[in-house]
C-alpha positions in Angstrom: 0.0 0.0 0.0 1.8 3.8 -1.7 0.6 6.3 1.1 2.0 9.6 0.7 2.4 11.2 3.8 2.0 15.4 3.7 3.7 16.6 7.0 6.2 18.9 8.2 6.6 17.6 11.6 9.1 14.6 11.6 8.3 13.4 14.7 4.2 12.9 13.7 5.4 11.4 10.8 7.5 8.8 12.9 4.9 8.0 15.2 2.2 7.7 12.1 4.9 4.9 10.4 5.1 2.7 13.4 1.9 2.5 14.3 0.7 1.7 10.4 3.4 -0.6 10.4 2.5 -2.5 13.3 -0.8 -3.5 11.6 0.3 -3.4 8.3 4.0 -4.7 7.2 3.0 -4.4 3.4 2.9 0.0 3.7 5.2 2.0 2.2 4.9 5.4 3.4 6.8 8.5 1.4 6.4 11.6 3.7 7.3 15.0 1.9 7.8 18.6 4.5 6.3 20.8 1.5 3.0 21.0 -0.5 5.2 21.8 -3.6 7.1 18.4 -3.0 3.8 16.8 -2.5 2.6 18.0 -6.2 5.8 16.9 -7.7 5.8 13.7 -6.5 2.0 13.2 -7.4 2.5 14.4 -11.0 5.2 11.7 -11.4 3.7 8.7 -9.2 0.7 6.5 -8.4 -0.4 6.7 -4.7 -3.4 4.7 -2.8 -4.2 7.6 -0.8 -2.6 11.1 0.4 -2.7 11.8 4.0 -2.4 15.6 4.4 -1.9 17.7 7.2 -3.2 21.1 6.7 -0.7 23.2 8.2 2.8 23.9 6.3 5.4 26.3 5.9 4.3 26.9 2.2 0.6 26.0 2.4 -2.3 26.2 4.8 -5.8 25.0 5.5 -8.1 24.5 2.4 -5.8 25.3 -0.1 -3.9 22.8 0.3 -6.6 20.2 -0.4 -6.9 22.5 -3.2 -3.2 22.3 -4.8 -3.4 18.1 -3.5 -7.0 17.8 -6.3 -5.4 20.2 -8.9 -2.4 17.9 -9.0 -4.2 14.5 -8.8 -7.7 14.1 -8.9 -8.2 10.8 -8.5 -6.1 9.9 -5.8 -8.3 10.2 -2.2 -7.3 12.8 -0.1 -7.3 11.4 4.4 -7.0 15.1 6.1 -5.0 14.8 9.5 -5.4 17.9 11.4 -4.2 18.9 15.2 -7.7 20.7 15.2 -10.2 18.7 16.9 -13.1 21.5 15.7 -16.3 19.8 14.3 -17.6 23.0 12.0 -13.9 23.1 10.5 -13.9 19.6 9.6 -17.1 19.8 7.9 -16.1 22.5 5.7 -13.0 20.6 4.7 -14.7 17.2 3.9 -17.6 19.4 1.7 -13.9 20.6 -0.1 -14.2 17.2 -1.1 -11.6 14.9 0.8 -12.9 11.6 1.5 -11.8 11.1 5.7 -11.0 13.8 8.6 -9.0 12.6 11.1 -7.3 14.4 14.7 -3.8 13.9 15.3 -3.5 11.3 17.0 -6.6 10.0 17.9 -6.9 6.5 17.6 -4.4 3.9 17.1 -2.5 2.7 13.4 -5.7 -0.1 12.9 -8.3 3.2 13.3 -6.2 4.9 10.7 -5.8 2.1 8.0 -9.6 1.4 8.3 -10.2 4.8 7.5 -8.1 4.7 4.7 -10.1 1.8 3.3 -12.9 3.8 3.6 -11.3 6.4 1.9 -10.4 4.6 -1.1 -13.7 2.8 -1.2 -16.0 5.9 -1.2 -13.1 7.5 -3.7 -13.9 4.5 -6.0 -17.8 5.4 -5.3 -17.3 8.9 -6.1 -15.0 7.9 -9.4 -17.6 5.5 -10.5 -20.8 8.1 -10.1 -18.9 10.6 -11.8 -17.9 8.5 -14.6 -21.9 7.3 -15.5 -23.3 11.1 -14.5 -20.9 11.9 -17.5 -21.7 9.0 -20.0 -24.2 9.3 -23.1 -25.6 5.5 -22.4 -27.0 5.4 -25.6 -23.5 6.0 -27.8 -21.1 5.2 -25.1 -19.4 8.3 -25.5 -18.7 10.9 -23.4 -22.0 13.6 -22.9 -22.3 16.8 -23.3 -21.4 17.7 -19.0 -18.0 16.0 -19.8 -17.1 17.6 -23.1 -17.6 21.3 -21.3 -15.3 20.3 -18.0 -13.0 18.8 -20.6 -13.0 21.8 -23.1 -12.4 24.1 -19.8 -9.2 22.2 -19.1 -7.7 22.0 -23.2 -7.9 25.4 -23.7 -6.5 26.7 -20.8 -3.5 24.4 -22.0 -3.8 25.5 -24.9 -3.5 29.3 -23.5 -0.4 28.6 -21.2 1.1 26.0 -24.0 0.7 28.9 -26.6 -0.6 26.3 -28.8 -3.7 25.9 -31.3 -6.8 24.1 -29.9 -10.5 24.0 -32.3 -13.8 22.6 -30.8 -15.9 21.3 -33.9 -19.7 20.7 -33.6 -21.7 17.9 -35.7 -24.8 17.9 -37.0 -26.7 15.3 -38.7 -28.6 16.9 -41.2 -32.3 15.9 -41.7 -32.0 13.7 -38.6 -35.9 14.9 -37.5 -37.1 13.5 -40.5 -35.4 10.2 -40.3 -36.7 9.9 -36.7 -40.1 10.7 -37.9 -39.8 8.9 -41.3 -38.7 5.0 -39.6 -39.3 5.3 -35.8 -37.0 6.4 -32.7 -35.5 2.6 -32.8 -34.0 3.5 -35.7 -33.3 7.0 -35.1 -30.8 5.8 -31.9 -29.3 3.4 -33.8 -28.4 5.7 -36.3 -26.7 7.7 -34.0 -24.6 4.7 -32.8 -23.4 4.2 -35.9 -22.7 7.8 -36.8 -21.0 7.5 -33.3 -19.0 4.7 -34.3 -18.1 6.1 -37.1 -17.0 9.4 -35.9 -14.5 7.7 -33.5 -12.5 6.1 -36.5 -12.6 9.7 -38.1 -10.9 11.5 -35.4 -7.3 11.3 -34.5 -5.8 9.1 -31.1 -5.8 11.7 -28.3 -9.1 13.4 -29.3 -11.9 14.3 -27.6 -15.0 12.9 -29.0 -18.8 13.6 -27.5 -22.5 13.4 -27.9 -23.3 16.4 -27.3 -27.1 15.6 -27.6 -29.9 15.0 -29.9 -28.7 14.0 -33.3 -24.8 17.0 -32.7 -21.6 15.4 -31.9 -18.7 17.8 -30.4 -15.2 16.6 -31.1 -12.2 18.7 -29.2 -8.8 19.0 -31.8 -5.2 19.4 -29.4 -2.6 20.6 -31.0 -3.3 21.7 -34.4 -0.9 23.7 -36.7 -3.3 26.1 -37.5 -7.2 26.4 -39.7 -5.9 24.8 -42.6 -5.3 21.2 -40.4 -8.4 21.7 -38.7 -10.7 22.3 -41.9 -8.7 18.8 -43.2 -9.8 17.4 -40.0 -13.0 18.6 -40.2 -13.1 17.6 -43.6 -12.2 14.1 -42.9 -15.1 13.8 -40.6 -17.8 14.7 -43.6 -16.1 12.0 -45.8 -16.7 9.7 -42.8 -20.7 10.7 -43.9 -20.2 9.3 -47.6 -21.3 5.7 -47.5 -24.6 4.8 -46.7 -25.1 3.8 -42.6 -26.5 0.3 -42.1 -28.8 0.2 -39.0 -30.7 -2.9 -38.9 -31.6 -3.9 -42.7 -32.0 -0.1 -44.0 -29.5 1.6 -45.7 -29.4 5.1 -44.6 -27.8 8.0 -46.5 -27.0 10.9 -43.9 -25.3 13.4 -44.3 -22.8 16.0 -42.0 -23.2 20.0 -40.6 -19.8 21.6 -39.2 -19.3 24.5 -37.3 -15.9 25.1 -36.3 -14.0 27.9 -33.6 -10.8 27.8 -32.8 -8.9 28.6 -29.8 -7.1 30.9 -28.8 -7.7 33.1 -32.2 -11.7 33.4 -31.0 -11.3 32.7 -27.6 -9.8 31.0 -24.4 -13.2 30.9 -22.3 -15.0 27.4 -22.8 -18.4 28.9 -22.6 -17.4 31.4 -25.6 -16.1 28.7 -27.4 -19.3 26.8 -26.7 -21.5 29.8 -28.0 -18.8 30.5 -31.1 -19.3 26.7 -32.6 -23.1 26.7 -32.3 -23.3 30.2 -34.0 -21.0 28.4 -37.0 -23.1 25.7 -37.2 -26.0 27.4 -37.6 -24.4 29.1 -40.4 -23.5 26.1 -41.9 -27.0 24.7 -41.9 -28.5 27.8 -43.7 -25.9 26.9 -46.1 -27.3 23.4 -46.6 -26.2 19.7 -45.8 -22.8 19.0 -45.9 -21.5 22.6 -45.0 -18.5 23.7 -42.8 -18.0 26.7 -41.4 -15.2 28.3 -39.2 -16.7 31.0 -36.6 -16.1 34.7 -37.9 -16.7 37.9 -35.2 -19.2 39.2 -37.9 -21.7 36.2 -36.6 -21.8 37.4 -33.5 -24.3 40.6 -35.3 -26.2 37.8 -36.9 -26.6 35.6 -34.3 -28.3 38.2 -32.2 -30.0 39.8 -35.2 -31.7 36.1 -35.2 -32.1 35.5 -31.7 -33.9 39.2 -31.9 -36.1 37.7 -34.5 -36.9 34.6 -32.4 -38.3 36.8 -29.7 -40.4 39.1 -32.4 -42.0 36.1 -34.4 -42.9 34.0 -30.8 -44.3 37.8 -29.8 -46.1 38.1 -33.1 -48.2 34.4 -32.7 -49.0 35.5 -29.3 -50.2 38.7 -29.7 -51.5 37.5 -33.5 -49.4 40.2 -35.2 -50.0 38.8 -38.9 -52.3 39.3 -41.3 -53.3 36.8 -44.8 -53.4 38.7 -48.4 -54.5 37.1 -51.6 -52.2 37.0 -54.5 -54.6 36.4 -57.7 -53.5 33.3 -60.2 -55.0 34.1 -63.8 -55.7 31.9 -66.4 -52.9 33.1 -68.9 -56.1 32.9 -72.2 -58.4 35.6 -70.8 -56.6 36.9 -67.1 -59.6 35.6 -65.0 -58.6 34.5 -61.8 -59.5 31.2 -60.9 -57.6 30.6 -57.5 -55.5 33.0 -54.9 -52.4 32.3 -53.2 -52.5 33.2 -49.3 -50.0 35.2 -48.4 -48.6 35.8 -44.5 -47.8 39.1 -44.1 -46.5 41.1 -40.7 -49.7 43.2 -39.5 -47.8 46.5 -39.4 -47.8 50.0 -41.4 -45.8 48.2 -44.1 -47.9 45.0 -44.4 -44.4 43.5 -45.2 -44.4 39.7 -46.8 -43.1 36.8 -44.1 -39.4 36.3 -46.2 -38.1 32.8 -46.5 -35.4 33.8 -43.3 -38.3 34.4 -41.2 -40.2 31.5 -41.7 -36.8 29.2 -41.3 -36.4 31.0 -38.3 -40.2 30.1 -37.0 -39.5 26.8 -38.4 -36.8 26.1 -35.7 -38.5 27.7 -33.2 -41.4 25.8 -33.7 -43.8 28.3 -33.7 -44.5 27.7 -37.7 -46.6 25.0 -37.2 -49.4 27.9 -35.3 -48.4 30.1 -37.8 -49.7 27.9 -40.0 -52.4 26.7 -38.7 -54.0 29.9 -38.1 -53.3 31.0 -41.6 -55.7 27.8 -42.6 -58.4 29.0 -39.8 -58.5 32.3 -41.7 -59.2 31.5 -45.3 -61.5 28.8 -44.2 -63.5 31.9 -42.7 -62.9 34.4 -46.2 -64.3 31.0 -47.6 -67.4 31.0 -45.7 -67.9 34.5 -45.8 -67.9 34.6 -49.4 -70.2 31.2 -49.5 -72.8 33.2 -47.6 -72.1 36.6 -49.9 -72.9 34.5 -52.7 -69.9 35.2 -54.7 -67.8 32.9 -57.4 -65.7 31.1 -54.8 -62.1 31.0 -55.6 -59.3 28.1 -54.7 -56.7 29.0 -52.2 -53.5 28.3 -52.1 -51.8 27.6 -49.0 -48.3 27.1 -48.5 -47.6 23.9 -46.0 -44.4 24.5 -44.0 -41.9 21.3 -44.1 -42.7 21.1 -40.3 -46.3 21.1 -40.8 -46.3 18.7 -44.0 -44.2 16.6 -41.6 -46.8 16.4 -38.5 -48.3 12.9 -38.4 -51.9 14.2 -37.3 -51.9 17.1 -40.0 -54.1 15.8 -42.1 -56.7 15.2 -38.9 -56.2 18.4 -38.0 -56.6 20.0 -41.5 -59.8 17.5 -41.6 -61.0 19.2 -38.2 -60.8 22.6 -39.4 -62.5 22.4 -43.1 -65.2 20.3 -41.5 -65.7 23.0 -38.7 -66.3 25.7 -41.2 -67.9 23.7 -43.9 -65.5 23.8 -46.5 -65.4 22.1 -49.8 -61.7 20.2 -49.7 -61.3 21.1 -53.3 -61.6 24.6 -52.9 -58.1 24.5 -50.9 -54.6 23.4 -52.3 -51.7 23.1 -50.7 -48.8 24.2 -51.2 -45.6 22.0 -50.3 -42.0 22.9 -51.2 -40.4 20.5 -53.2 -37.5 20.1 -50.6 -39.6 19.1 -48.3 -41.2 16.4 -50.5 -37.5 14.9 -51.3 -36.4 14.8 -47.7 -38.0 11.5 -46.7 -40.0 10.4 -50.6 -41.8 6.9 -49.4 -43.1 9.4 -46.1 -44.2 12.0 -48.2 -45.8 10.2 -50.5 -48.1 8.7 -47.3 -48.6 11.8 -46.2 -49.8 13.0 -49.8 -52.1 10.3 -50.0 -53.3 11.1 -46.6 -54.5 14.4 -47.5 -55.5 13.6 -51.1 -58.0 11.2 -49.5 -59.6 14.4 -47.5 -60.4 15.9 -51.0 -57.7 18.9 -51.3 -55.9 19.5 -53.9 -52.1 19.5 -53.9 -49.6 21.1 -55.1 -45.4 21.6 -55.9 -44.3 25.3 -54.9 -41.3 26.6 -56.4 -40.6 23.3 -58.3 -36.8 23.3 -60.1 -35.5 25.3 -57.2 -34.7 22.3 -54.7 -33.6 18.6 -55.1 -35.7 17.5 -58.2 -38.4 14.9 -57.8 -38.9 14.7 -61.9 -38.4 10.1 -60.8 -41.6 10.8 -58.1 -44.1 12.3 -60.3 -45.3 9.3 -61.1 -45.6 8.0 -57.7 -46.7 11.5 -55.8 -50.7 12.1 -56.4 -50.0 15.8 -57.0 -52.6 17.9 -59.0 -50.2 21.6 -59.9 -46.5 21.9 -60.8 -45.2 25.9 -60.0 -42.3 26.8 -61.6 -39.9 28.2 -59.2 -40.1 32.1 -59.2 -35.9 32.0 -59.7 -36.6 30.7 -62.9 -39.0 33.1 -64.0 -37.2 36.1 -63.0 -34.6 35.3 -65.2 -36.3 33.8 -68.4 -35.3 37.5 -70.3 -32.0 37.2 -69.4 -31.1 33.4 -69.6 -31.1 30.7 -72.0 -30.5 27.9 -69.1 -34.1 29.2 -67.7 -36.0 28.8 -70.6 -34.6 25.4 -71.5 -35.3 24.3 -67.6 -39.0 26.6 -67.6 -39.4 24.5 -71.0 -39.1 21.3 -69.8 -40.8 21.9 -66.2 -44.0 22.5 -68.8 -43.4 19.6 -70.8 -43.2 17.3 -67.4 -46.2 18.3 -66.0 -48.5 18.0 -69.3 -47.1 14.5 -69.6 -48.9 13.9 -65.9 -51.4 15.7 -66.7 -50.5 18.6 -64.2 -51.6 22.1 -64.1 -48.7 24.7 -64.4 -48.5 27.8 -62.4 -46.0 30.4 -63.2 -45.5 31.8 -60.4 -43.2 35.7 -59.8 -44.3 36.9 -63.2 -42.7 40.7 -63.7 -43.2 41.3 -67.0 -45.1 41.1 -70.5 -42.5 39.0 -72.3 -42.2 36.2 -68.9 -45.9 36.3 -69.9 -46.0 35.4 -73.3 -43.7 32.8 -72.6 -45.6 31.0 -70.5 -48.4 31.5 -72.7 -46.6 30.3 -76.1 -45.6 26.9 -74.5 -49.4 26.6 -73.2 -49.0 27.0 -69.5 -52.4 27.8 -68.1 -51.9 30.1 -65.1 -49.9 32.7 -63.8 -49.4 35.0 -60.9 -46.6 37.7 -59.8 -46.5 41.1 -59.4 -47.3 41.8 -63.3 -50.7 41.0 -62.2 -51.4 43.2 -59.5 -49.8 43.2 -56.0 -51.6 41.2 -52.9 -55.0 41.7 -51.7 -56.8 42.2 -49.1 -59.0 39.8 -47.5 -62.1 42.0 -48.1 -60.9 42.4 -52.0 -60.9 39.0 -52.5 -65.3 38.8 -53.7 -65.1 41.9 -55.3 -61.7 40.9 -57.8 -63.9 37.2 -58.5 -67.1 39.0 -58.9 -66.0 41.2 -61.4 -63.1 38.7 -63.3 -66.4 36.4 -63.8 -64.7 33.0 -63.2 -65.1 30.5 -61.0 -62.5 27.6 -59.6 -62.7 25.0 -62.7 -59.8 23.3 -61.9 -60.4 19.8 -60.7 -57.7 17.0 -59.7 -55.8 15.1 -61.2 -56.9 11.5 -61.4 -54.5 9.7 -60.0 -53.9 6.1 -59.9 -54.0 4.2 -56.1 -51.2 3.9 -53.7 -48.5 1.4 -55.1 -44.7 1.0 -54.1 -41.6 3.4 -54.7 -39.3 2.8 -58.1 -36.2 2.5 -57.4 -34.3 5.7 -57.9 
């Protein structure tokens, strides 16, 4: 048994050997005078136990318990103090030593068995410590041990004078995946990613499940950005190949944001904030994006957090407002349907931009948003029912958090029957990014609400990751062409070839076209020559207001024609 005795007095330290050694001949005891010499000898040996007095010539009371843990934090810590004062030997076992004991009080046998003790609840405290800071379902280190161990690297790093980067890992589209095949198969996903990840980063590491579906992996001694964008390069070609997880094949792909110490900073916390702010950036980018922490964020990050607060203040307080963007049959420019429109409820009447609704999207407050944009034109609907006016269809666009609810379509059931709304006077509007996130699932959920009566439709199709192979298999009854594409029909070949084709798609599926963002006479005509049907865009007219809406059908004269496409019943995915 290595004791290592702390104590300046030589006679103590006499009388402490014989009496161990009379019940134990196995202890070796090293005594040192100095806490210094105590530190020394712990950074360079393996003790069983340190027995410490608390008075020294170069230390004295708690601190040295203090300089005893900073040096060795594992070994327990058996204080021997001439002070036989109960409120003082409280506070030093709350320092977190593991025994208090008077000098001398008790024999050599009283002493070793509180040295067993010591080690014992040591072991204990090691033990608790170690599971309180294990992610049970990867077996990696969580998210409580990655901060106390990012504390300790970069204030090495900051008295080293060397390069230290914290990387944070998301899995991108992970919610849908969850949602798409179960949580069994969402957590073994992430033990595969996990194991993964551990043959991507190099010996020495520090790799952590940080939680949810983000990873945190700690770089020591790097040369500088350029080894750590390799490393954190290395990590996204660990994403390549599909992940196996029971007898699916999943293809996943790999978020980075990236700060490095002590360029941004040598405060963990900062660190912390720096890497979530750069990998937030990288997800606006899109999958498979790193990005290495700039000051500039820091303006962006609060600008967003700013317009968290404002949107969550706006659905509260019910701060927006629906107006009606007309669609015109492109023949005779009678409309037939309106697009609703969320707008903020202020002077301006300013449209919702795409930032703001990704914003609401990961807040979660989208899915009221949206909802209370369908409660609204079900009531224009039933005001212009009872008005006696030519009912128009609207369309309403579908957030991908919505579309991805499980009871959407029950609730969108809930609401039309509630106001006593035809289904087919309503068609929504679903991005075609969310459509390709999870196909087989949207495809259900599709057919789900197709089965209620509504009609559905592709917004800004050509813009995300084509579904031109799911046509077939999606009952959709409108194509859109992406408003990008429109815009730049005068000014681009490339748009009129992909605007062309778009067109000659959708009347091979019998699918209505809408051109939606039309500017100008010629984008128009265009449209027009290669027999698209509708149109809508500012050429037309700006937005309307709710109270416009019977006034514009009474006196275009039309009245919603379009009916669905018939569409054959539910059959398997193609491959590809």
């Amino acid at each position: 048994m290595k004791i290592l005795l702390v104590e300046d007095d030589s006679e103590d330290a006499e009388f402490l050997r014989l009496s161990l050694a009379k019940h134990n001949q196995t202890v070796v005891l090293t005594r040192c005078g100095l806490i210094s010499e105590a530190v020394a000898k712990l950074e360079n040996e393996r003790f069983e136990v340190v027995l410490l007095d608390l008075n020294l010539p170069d230390c004295r009371g708690a601190e040295c318990v203090e300089r005893i843990q900073e040096a060795d934090a594992l070994t327990p810590i058996v204080v021997l103090s001439g002070r036989d004062d109960e409120d003082f030997a409280v506070e030093i076992l709350n320092r977190g030593v593991q025994d208090y004991l008077v000098k001398w009080e008790g024999d050599g046998r009283i002493t070793l068995r509180a040295i067993r003790y010591a080690v014992e609840r040591k072991r204990a405290e090691i033990k608790l410590n170690y599971l309180a800071r294990l992610d049970w379902l990867t077996t990696l280190p969580n998210r409580q041990y990655l901060q106390d161990e990012l504390a300790h690297v970069a204030k090495r790093a900051e008295r080293g004078r060397r390069t230290m980067a914290l990387l944070l890992v998301d899995i991108d589209g992970f919610k849908a995946i969850n949602e798409a095949h179960g949580r069994a198969v969402g957590d073994g996903l992430l033990r595969v990613v996990a194991d993964r990840l551990k043959a991507s980063v190099r010996e020495g590491d520090s790799l952590a499940r940080f939680g949810g579906d983000e990873f945190a992996v700690v770089l020591e001694d790097v040369e500088g950005p350029r080894e750590v964008d390799a490393l954190a390069r290395k990590i996204t070609e660990a994403f390549r190949g599909p992940f196996k997880v029971g007898d699916r094949q999943l293809a996943v792909t790999a978020s980075i944001g990236v700060t490095v110490c002590p360029t941004d900073s040598t405060d963990a916390v900062t660190l912390l904030n720096n890497a979530d702010v750069a990998l937030r950036q990288a997800k606006q980018r899109g999958p498979n994006t790193i990005r290495f922490f700039t000051p500039s964020m820091h303006e962006e990050i609060l600008s967003h957090y700013r317009l968290e607060a404002d949107l969550k203040s706006a659905v509260k307080q019910g701060q927006f407002v629906l107006l009606y963007q007309p669609q015109l049959r492109l023949a005779d420019h009678r409309i037939e349907a309106v697009e609703a429109k969320l707008h903020w409820n202020n002077a301006q009447r300013a449209p919702v931009t795409a930032n703001e609704l990704a914003v609401a999207e990961q807040t979660g407050c989208v899915i009221p948003m949206a909802m209370w944009a369908i409660e609204e034109v079900c009531r224009l609907l039933g005001q212009l029912g009872t008005a006696g006016v030519p009912l128009p269809r609207v369309g309403i666009n579908v957030p991908a958090a919505q579309f991805r609810q499980p009871d959407f379509p029950a609730a969108l059931h809930g609401v039309l029957g509630t106001h006593s709304i035809d289904p087919e006077l309503i068609e929504l509007e679903i991005s075609e990014l969310a459509l390709m996130e999870n196909p087989e699932a949207a495809r259900d959920r599709l057919y789900a609400l197709r089965d209620i009566g509504v009609r559905l439709a592709v917004d800004d199709f050509g813009a995300g990751k084509s579904c031109f192979s799911h046509l077939q298999q999606f009952p959709l009854d409108v194509l859109k062409v992406g408003s990008s594409f429109v815009t730049d029909l005068d000014k681009s070949k490339d748009a009129q070839i992909v605007c062309s084709a778009i067109l000659s798609v959708a009347r091979g599926f019998s699918l209505d076209v809408v051109a939606d963002g039309v500017t100008s006479e010629q984008q128009e005509a265009f449209f027009a020559r290669h027999d698209c049907l509708y149109g809508q865009g500012p050429y037309f007219g700006a937005p309307i207001e709710a109270d416009q809406v019977g006034a514009k059908m009474a006196e275009s004269g039309a009245k919603s024609a379009r009916r669905r496409r018939v569409v054959k019943k539910r059959v398997g995915m193609r491959a590809g």
